[in-house]
C-alpha positions as CSV (number, residue, x, y, z in Angstrom):
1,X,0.0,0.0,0.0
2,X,1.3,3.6,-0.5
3,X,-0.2,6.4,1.2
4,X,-1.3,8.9,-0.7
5,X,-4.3,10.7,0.4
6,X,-2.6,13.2,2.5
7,X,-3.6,17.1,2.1
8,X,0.4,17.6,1.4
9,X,0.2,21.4,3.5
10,X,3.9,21.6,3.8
11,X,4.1,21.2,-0.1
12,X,2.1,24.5,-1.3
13,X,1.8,26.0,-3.3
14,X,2.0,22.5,-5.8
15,X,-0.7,21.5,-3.4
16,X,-3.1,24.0,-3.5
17,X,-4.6,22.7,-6.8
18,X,-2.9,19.5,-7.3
19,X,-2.1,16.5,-5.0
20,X,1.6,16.0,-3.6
21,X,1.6,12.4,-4.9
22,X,1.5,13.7,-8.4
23,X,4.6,16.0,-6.9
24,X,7.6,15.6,-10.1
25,X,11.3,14.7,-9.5
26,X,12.7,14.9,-12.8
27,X,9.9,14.3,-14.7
28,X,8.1,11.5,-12.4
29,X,5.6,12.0,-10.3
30,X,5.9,10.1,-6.3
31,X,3.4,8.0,-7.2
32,X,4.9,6.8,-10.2
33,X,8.6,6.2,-8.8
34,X,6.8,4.5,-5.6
35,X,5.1,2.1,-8.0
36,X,8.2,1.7,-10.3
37,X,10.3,0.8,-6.4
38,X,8.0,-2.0,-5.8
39,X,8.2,-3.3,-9.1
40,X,11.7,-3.9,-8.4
41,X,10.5,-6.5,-6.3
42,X,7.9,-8.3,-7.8
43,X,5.4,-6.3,-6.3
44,X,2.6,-5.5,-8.9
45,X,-0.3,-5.7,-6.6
46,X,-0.7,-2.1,-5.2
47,X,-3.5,0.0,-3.1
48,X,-3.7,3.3,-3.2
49,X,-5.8,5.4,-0.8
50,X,-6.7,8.9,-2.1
51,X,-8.5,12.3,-0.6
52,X,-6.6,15.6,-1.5
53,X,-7.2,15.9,-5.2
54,X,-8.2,12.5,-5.8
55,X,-9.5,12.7,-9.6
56,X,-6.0,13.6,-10.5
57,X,-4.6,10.7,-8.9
58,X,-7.3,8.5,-10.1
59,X,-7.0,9.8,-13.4
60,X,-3.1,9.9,-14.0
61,X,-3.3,5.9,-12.7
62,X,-5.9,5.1,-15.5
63,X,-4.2,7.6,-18.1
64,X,-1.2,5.4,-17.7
65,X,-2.6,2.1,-16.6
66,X,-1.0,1.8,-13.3
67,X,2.7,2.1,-15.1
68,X,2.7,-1.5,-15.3
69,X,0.9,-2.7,-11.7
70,X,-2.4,-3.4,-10.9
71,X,-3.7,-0.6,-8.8
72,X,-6.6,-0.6,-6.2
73,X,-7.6,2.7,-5.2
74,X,-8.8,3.0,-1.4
75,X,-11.4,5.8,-1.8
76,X,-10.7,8.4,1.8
77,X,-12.3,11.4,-0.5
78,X,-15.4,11.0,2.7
79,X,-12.9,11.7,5.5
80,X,-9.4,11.6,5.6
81,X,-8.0,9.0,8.0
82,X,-4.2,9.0,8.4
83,X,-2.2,6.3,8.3
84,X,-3.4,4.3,10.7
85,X,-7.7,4.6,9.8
86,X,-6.2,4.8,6.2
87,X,-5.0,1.3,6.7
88,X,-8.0,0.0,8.5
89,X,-10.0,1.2,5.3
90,X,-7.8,-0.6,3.1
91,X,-8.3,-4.2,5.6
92,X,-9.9,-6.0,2.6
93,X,-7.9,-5.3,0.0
94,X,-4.7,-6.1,2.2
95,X,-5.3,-8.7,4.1
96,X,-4.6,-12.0,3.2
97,X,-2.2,-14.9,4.3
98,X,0.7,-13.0,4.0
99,X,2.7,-10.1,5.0
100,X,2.2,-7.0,3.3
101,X,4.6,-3.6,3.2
102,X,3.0,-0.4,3.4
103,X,5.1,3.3,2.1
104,X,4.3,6.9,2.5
105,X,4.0,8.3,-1.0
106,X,6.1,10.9,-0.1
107,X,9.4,8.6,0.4
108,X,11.9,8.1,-1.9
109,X,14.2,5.5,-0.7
110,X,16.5,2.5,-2.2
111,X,16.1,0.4,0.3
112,X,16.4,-2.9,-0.4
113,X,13.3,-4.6,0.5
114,X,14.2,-8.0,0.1
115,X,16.7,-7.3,2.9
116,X,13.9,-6.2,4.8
117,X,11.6,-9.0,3.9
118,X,14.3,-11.3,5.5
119,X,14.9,-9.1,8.2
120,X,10.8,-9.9,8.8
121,X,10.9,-13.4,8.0
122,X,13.9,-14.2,10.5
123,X,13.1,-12.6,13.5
124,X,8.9,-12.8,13.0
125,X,7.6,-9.3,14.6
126,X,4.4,-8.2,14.1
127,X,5.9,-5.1,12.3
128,X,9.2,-4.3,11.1
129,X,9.7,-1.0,10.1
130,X,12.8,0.8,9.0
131,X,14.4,3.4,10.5
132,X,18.0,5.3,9.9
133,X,20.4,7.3,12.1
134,X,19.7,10.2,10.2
135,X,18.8,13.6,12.4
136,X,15.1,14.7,12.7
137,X,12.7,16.2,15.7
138,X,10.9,12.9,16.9
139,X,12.4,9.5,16.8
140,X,11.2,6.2,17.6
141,X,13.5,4.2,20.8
142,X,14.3,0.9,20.9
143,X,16.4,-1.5,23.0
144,X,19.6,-3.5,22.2
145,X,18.1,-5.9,20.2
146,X,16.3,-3.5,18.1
147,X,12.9,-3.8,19.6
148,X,10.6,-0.7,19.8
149,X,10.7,0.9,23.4
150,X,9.1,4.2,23.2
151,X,8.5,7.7,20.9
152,X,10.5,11.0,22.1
153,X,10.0,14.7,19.8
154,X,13.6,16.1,21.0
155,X,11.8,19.4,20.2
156,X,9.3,19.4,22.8
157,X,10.9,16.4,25.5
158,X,7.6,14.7,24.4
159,X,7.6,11.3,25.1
160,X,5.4,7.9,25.0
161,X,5.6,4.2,25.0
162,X,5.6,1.0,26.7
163,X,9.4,0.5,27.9
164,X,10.6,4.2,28.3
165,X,13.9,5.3,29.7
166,X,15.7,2.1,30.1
167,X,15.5,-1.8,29.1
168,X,15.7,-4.4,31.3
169,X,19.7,-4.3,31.0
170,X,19.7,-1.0,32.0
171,X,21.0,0.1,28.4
172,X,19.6,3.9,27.2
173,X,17.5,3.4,24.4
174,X,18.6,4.4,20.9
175,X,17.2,7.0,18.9
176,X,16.1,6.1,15.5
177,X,14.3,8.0,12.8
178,X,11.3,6.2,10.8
179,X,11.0,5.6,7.2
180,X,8.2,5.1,6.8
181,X,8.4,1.7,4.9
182,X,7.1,-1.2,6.8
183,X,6.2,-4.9,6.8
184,X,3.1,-6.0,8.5
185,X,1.6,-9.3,9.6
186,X,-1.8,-9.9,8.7
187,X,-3.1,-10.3,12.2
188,X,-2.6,-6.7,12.6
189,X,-5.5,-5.6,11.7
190,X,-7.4,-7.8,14.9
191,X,-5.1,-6.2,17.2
192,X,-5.2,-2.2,16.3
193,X,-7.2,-0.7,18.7
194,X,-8.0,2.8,17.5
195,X,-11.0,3.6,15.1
196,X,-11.7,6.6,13.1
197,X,-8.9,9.2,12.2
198,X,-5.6,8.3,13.4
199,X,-1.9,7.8,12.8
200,X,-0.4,4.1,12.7
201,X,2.1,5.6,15.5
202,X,-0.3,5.4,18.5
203,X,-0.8,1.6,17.2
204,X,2.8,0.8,17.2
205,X,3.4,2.0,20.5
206,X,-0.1,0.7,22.4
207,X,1.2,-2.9,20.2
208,X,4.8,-3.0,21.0
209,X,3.8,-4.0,24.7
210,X,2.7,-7.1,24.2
211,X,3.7,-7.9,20.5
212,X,7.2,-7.5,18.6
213,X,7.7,-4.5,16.8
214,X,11.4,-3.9,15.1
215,X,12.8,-1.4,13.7
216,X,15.4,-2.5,11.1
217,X,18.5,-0.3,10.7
218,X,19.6,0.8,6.9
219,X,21.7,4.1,7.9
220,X,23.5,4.6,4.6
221,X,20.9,4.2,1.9
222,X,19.6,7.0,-0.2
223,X,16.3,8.4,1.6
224,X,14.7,11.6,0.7
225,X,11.2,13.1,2.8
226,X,9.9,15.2,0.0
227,X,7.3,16.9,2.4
228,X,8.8,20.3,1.4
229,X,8.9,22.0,-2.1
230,X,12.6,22.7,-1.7
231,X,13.6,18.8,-0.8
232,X,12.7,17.9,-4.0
233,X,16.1,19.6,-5.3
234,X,17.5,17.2,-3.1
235,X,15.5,13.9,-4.7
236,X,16.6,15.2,-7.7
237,X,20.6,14.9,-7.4
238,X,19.5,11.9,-6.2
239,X,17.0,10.1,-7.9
240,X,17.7,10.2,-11.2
């Protein structure tokens, strides 16, 4: 699943009359790159949920039949629901027998997934998601072994989550930034708890106390937010 419904407000004025997953780095739109990284990996079977402009992302999928991928569209033009609702929306065109991975459209990334699909498939979490040493104002905290501890925004001393302050070794946690690509097990969506309008954060924390969440480390690949109009300068020396 990619999300792409968001209202993209730190991208005006692009998204003021047009929808930041349409958003070009040279000459592709997010959408398009997102779907063309999957395909990398045998991954042709895609959702898309859409609510900010969602005719022009409709649209540009059927103008150019998916670029190559089968594309279900998760319709959020009602309400928009975040990540997390967004993901409940999309339960039954998801859910299945296997793990599925999830990326914000806005992500630009060469991660290798089938790194992290093994990552996933050798240590069995709930949720792996990865995460990179890079600097930002709220990072997820995790233990020795990598397991998801707590949630701290540096900027306001914020901070939430089962295990907070210190493991059971008595190690500090390590800060981590997310990346908003993620594998899921199906059973997830029998666990989350919230309903309505609300980010997949609040799940991974309220899960990680009684399930295993992982964060999986790939400081050192090419990862671009392009939540800004001028960080798309920076996909572009990038991602050619």
């Amino acid at each position: 699943m990619i999300f792409a419904a968001g209202l993209g407000t730190r991208f005006k004025p692009w998204t003021n009359s047009h929808p930041k997953a349409l958003a070009l780095v040279n000459g592709k739109s997010l959408l398009q790159r997102n779907i063309e990284y999957l395909q990398q990996y045998d991954i042709y079977e895609v959702v898309v949920n859409v609510h900010h402009f969602a005719d022009q992302v409709i649209d540009a999928i059927k103008i150019n039949k998916g670029w190559g991928s089968n594309i279900l569209i998760s319709d959020e033009r009602d309400e928009l629901l975040e990540t997390g609702g967004g993901l409940l929306k999309a339960r039954k065109m998801l859910e299945g027998p296997e793990p599925f991975i999830t990326i914000n459209v806005d992500i630009l990334t060469d991660l290798n997934l089938n790194d992290l699909v093994l990552f996933h498939k050798q240590y069995q979490p709930l949720v792996s998601f990865a995460v990179t040493n890079r600097v930002t104002s709220r990072y997820f905290l995790f233990d020795q072994d990598a397991r998801l501890c707590g949630w701290r925004n540096v900027k306001t001393g914020e901070e939430k989550g089962p295990f907070l302050s210190k493991n059971a070794l008595g190690d500090t946690l390590i800060q981590k930034a997310y990346s908003c690509v993620v594998i899921f097990q199906p059973e997830i969506f029998s666990l989350i708890q919230q309903r309505g309008k609300f980010s997949i954060v609040e799940s991974y924390l309220d899960l990680a106390a009684d399930h295993l969440v992982l964060g999986y480390d790939h400081t050192g690949d090419k990862l671009v937010d392009v939540g800004k109009p001028e960080s798309v300068a920076v996909a572009e020396a990038m991602f050619l």
